[in-house]
C-alpha positions in Angstrom: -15.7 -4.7 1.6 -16.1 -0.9 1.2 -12.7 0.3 -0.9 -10.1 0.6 1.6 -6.3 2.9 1.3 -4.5 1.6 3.7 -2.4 4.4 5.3 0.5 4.5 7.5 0.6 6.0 10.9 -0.8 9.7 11.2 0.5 12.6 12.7 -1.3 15.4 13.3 0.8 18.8 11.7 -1.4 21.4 11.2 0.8 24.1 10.2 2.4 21.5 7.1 -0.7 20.6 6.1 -2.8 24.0 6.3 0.4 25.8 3.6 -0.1 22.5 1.1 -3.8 23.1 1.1 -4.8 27.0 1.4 -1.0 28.3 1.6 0.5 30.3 -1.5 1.4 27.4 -3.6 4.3 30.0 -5.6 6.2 31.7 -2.2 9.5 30.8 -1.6 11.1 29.3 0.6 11.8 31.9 3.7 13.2 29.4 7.1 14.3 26.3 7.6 11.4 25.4 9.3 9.5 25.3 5.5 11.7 22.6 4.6 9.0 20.0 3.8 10.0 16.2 4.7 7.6 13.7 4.5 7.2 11.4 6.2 9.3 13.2 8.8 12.4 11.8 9.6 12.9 9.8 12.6 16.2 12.3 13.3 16.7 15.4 11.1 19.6 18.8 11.6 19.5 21.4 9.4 21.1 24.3 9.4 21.3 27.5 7.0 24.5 26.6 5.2 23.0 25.9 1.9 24.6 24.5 -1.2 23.9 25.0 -5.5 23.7 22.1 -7.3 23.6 22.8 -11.3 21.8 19.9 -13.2 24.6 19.4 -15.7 27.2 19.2 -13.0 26.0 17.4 -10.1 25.6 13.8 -10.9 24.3 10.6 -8.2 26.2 7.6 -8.8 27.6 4.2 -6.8 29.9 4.6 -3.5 33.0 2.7 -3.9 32.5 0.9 -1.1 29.1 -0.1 -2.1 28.1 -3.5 -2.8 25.5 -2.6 -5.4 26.9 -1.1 -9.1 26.0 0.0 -12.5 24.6 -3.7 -12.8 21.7 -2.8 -10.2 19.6 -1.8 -12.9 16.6 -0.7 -9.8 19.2 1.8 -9.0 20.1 2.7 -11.7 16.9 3.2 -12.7 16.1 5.5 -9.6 19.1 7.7 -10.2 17.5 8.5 -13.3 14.2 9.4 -11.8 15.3 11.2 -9.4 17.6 13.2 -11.4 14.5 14.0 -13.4 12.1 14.5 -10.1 14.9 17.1 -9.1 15.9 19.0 -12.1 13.5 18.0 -15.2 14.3 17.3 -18.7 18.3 17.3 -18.6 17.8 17.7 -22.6 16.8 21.6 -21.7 19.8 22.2 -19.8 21.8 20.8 -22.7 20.9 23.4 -24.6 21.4 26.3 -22.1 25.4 24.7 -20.9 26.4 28.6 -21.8 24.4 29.6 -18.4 25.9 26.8 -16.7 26.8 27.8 -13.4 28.9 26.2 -10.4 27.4 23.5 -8.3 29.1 23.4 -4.9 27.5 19.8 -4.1 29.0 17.6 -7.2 27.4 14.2 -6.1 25.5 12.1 -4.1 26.9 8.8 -3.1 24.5 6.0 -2.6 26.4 3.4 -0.6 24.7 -0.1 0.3 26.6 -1.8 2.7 25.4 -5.3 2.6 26.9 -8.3 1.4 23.6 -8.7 -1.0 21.9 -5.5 -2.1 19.3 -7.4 -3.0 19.0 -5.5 -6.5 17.3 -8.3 -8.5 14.8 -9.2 -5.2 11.2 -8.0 -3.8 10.5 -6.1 -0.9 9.1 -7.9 1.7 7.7 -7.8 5.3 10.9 -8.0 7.0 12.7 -5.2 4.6 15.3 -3.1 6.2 14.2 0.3 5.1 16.3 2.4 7.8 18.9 4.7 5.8 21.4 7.6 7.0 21.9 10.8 4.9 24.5 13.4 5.3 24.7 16.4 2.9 27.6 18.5 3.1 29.8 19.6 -0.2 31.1 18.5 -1.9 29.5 15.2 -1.5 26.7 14.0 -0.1 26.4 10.5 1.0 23.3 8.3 1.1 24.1 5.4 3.5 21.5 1.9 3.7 21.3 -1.5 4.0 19.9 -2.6 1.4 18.1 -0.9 -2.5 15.4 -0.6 -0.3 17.1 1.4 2.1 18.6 3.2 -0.6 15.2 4.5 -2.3 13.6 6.0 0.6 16.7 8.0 1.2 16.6 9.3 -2.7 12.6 10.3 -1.9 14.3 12.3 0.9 17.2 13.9 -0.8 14.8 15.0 -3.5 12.8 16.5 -1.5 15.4 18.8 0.2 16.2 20.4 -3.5 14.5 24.2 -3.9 14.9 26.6 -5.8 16.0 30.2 -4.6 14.3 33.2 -5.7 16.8 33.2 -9.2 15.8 29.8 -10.2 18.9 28.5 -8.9 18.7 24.8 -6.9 19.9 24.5 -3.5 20.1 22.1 -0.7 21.0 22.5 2.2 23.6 21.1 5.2 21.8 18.2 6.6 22.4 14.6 8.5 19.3 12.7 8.7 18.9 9.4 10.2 15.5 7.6 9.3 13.6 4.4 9.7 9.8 3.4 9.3 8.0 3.0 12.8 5.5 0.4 10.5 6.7 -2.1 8.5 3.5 -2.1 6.5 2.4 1.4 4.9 0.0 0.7 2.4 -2.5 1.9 0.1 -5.7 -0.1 -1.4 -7.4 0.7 -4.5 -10.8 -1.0 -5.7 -10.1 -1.9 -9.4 -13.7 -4.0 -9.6 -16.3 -1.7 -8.4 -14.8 0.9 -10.7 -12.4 0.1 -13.5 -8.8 1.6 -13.1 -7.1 1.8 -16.0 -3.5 0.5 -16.4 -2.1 4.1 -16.6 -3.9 5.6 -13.1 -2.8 2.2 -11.4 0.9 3.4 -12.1 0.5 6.5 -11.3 -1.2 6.0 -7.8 2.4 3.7 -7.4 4.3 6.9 -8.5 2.3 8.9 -5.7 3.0 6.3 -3.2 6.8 6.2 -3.6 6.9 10.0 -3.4 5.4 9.4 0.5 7.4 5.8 1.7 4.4 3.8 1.0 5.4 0.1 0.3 2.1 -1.8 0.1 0.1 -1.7 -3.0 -3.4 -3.6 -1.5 -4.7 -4.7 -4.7 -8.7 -5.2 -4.5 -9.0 -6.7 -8.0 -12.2 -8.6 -8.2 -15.3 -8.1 -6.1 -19.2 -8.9 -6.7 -19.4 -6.1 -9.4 -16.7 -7.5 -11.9 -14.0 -9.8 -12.7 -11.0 -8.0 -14.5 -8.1 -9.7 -13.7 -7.6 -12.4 -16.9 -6.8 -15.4 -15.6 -5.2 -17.9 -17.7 -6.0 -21.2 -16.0 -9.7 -20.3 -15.8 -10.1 -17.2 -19.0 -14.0 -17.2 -18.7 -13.6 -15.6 -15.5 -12.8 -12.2 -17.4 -14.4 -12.8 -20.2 -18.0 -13.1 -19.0 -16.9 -11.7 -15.2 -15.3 -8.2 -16.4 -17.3 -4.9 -17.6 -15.6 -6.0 -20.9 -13.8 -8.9 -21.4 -11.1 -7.1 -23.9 -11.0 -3.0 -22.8 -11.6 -3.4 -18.9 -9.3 -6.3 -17.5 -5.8 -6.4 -16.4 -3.8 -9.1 -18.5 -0.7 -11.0 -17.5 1.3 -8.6 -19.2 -0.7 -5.8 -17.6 -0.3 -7.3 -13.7 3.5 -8.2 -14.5 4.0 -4.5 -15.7 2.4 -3.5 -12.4 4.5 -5.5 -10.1 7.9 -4.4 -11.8 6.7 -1.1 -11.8 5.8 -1.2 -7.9 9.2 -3.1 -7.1 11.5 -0.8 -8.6 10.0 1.6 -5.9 10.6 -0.8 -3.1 6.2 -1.6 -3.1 5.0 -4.7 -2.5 1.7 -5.9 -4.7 -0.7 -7.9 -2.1 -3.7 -9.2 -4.3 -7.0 -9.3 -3.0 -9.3 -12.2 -3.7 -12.1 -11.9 -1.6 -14.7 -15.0 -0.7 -16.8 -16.7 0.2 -19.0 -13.5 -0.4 -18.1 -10.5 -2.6 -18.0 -13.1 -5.1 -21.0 -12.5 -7.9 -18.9 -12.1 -10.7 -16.7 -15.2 -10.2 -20.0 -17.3 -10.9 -20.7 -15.3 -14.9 -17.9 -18.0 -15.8 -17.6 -20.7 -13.5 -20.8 -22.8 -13.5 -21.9 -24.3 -10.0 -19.5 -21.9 -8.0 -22.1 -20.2 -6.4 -24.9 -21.4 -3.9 -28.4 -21.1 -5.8 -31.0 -19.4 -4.0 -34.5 -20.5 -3.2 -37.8 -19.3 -3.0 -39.6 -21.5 -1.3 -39.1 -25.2 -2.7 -38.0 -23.3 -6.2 -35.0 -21.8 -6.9 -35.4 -18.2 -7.1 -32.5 -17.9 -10.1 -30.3 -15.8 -7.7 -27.0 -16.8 -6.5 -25.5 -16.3 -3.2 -21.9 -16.9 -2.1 -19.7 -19.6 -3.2 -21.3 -23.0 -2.6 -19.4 -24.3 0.5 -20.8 -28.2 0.3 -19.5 -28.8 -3.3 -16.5 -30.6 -3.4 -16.1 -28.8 -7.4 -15.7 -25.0 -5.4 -12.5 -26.2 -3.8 -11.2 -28.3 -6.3 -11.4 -24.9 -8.5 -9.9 -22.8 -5.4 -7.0 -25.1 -5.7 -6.4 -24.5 -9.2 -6.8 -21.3 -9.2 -5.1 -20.2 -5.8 -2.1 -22.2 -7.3 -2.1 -19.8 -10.3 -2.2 -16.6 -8.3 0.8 -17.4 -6.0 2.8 -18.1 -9.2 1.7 -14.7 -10.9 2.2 -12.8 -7.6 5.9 -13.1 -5.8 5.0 -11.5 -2.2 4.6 -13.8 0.8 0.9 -12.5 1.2 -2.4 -12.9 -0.6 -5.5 -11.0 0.8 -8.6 -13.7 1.2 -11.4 -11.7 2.2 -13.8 -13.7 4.2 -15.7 -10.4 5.3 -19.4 -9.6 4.8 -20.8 -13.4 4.3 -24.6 -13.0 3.8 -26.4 -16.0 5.3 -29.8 -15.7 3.7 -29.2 -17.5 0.5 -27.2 -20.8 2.0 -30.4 -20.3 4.5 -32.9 -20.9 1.4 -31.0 -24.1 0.0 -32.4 -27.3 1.3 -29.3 -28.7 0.3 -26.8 -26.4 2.8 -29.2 -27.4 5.2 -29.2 -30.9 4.7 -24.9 -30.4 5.1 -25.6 -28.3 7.8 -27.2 -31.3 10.1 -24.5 -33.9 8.9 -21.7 -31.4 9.8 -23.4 -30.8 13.3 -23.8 -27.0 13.1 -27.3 -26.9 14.1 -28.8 -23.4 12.4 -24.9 -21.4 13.0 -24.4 -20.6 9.4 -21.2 -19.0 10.5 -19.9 -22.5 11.4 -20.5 -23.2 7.9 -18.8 -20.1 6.8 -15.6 -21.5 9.1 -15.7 -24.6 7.5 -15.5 -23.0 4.2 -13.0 -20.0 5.1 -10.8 -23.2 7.1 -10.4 -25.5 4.0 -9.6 -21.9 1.7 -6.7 -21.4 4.1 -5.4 -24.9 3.9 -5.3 -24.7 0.1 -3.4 -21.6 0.1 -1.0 -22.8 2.8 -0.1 -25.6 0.5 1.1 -22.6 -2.0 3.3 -21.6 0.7 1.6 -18.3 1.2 1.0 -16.8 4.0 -2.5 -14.6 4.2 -4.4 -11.5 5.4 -7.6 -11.8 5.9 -10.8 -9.5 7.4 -11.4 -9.9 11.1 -14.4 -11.8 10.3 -12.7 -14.6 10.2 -10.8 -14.1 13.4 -13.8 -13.6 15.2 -15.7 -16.8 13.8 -13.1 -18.6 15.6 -11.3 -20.1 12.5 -7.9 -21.6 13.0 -5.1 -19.6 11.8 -1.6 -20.0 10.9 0.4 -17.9 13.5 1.6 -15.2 11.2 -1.9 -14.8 9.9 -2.7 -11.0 9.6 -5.5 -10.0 10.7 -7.5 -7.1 9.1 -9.3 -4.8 11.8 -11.9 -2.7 9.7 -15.3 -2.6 11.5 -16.6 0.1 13.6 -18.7 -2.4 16.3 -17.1 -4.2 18.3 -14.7 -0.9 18.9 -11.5 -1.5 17.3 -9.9 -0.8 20.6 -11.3 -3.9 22.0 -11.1 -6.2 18.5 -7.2 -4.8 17.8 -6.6 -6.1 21.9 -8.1 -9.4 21.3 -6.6 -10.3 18.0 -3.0 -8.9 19.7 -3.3 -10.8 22.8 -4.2 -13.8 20.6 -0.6 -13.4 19.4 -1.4 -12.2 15.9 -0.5 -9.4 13.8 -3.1 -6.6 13.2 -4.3 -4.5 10.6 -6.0 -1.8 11.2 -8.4 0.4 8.9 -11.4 1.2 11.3 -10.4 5.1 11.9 -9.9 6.2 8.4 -12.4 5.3 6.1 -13.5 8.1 4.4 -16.4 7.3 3.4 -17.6 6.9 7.8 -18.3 11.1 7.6 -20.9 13.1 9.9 -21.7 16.7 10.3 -19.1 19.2 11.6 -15.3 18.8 12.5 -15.2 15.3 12.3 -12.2 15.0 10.5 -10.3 15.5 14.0 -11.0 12.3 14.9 -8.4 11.2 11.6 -6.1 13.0 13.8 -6.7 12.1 17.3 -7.0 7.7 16.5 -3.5 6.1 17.2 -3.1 3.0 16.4 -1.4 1.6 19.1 -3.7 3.2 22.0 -5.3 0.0 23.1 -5.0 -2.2 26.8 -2.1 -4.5 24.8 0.2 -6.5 26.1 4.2 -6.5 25.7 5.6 -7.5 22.9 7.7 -9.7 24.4 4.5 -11.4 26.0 3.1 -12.1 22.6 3.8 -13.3 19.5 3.0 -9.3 17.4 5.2 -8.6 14.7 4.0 -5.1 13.7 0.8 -3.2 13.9 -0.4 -2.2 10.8 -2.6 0.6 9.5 -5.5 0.7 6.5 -7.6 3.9 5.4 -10.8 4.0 3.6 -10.7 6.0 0.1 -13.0 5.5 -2.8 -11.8 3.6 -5.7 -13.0 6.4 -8.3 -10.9 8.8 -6.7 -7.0 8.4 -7.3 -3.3 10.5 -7.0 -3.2 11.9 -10.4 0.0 14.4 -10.9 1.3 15.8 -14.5 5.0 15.3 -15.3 6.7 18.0 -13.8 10.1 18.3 -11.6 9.3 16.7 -8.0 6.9 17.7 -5.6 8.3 18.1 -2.2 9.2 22.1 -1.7 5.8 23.9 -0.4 6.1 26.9 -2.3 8.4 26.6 -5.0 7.7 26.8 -8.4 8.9 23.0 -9.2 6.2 21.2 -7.0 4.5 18.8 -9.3 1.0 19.7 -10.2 -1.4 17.6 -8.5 -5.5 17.3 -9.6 -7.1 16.9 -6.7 -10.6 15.2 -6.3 -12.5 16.3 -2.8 -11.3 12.9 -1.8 -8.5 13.5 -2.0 -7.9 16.7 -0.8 -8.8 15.1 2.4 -5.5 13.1 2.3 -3.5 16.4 2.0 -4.4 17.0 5.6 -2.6 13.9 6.5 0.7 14.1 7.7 2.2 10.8 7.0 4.4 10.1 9.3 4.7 6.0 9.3 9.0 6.9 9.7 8.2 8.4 13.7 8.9 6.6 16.6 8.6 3.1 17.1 7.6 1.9 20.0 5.8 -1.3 21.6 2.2 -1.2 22.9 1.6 1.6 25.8 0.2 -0.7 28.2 2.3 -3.7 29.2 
């Protein structure tokens, strides 16, 4: 599968987007209008009343009335950030207390209002993100559900914070009401094609806070190598990865990941793609993969995994069993895109299996039979699964909260995204954004113009569609990389974070990410 980001909803916003990319990057900030949200705010009043807020007075702490404390250590924990996103290293303003001046907004209140903050738990599909924020001194108040809640509100209130033209922080008079229109806003990064190392991987989670994304698509292992270090099956990294000891990911290394990713309210979905996409599984598990044949010879090439061997599921089993230990969300990624037929075509064997099973010359029944069996093994792990709309259109039976993952150009997604939604499945969709799909001229208008609910759908209350979901193509070598400077979020001012920029990625500036807009149900009932 071409490396995928998956993306939340886009809105086009020209005028935002055009000052982040070619505007001057050390103005200040002259109307109200400048005030840079994002992802805009579902309901947002501001008005010119603006209040100081010194960094050794103003403090964020617990509401009384809150049901988390100072023993939610994720909130605690994002105070601290944000504090630091805001105002920098509070050591320097230490040692300048003499130039200490008033701050007219003393606090921010976080106040969680249900029964179980959920402070020690993972986000999840079904996570109340909404929150309510009111600014007004002395206090402001930050108003959610849940931690969840909680941390999308802090992005927000950090990015209200600028600095006037005396280097003097302000914020001003604001109520905000938000919530996400998808419940899935996700980015994938390819860690097999090209190695990421630990450090980027964090980083890129940093970058994704900062804009409400809460999926982190993990595309671990593909045909090119094998870094994640298994510990059921270690020879899958060791003779899979571009080095078995400086390029893989070790159980320390994926746990660090998926703390570092809950604490800012992102799931970690693993990708484990098969039966293709699947060379490097087969450097160190022997028999995994279908040989290929030349002829009556075998050719010493290896194709996909080797669907007639009872060994390849028995492995599956063990293996599948380990990854929904090591990863706590309620969703793997299974692949099943991209199945090249030629080499179970070649084996006299898979041939032979292919007349007992009755599939005549359909090698995609074969590649069903596989993908059906996968599914069942992972099901008995209690997982739930995505997987590539491959497998959806093959006809393979699906659990009904299967997610189905839209990516190809032909059929038109239009038409695939109505099918798989009438069929009463959730949808996926990456089709419009891959990078990678460029032409000549403006063609990055059609980023813009592709919505991902304009499709002939049907009601949600005709069919069983939790949420439509959004994916967009980057490349894996190009990631968010910032230096460690106070938070970016005022266009303009002299505290946005540095940002190194790839042409990749400079793309992405142009998107307004807007996944907390409306929500609404499909346009056509």
């Amino acid at each position: 599968m071409y490396c995928l980001l998956k993306f939340a909803s886009l809105f086009l916003a020209v005028s935002v987007c055009h000052g982040w990319l070619f505007g001057d990057f050390v103005g200040k900030q002259k109307d109200l209008d400048e005030i840079s949200l994002w992802p805009q705010p579902q309901k947002f009043q501001s008005s010119a009343v603006a209040f100081k807020l010194s960094p050794v007075r103003f403090q964020i702490v617990h509401a009384k009335e809150s049901s988390a404390g100072p023993n939610c250590s994720l909130l605690e924990n994002a105070f601290r950030r944000y504090f630091e996103y805001m105002f920098g290293d509070m050591k320097k303003h230490e040692k300048s207390r003499k130039k200490v001046f008033d701050s007219d907004l003393v606090e921010l209140k976080v106040w969680v209002t249900s029964a179980d903050p959920e402070c020690d738990g993972y986000p999840s599909l079904q996570t109340d993100e909404s929150y309510e924020l009111s600014v007004d001194g002395p206090s402001a108040v930050l108003k959610a559900a849940n931690v969840w809640g909680a941390l999308r509100g802090l992005e927000t209130f950090s990015q209200l914070v600028y600095e006037d033209d005396y280097g003097v922080n302000n914020i001003n008079k604001t109520v905000i009401s938000d919530f996400p229109r998808f419940a899935h806003r996700g980015i994938l990064l390819d860690s097999s094609r090209h190695f990421l190392p630990l450090k980027v991987i964090l980083a890129n989670l940093e970058a994704m806070a900062m804009n409400k994304f809460n999926v982190f698509h993990w595309h671990i292992v593909d045909d090119q190598s094998f870094p994640y270090m298994s510990r059921t099956f270690p020879e899958l990294s060791q003779k899979g990865a571009f080095h078995p000891f400086t390029h893989v990911y070790t159980p320390s290394d994926v746990k660090m990941v998926i703390e570092f990713a809950r604490m800012r309210g992102i799931r970690v979905i693993p990708e484990f793609d098969t039966p293709g996409h699947t060379q490097s599984w087969g450097n160190g598990i022997t028999n995994l993969l279908t040989p290929c044949f030349s002829g009556s010879k075998p050719s010493g090439t290896f194709g996909p995994v080797n669907p007639i061997l009872n060994s390849s599921y028995e492995f599956m089993a063990q293996f599948f069993k380990e990854i929904s230990a090591v990863f706590p969300d309620a969703y793997i990624h299974l692949g099943g895109d991209e199945v090249d037929f030629n080499c179970w075509k070649s084996n006299p064997d898979v041939g032979k299996f292919m007349e007992q099973q009755g599939f005549g010359t359909d090698y995609s029944k074969l590649e069903s039979f596989y993908i059906q069996r996968l599914l069942d093994i992972v099901a008995a792990t209690n997982k739930g699964y995505m997987v590539w709309q491959e497998v959806f259109d093959n006809g393979v039976k699906l659990k009904a909260d299967t997610q189905i993952h839209v990516w190809k150009e032909r059929p038109q997604y239009q038409d695939e995204m109505a099918q798989v939604t009438a069929a009463g499945f959730s949808a996926l969709l990456s089709t419009p954004w891959y990078l990678n799909r460029i032409s000549y001229g403006q063609d990055w208008v059609n980023v813009y113009k592709a919505d991902p609910q304009n499709f002939t759908g049907v009601c949600h209350s005709q069919i069983k569609i939790m949420w439509i979901y959004l994916d967009l193509c980057f490349c894996s070598s190009c990631c968010f990389y910032f230096v460690k400077s106070p938070k970016i979020s005022r266009f303009g001012e002299k505290k946005t974070t540095q940002r190194l920029f790839t042409q990749y990625t400079i793309m992405l500036c142009m998107l307004e990410l807007t996944s907390f807009k409306e929500k609404k149900s499909c346009e056509v009932c």
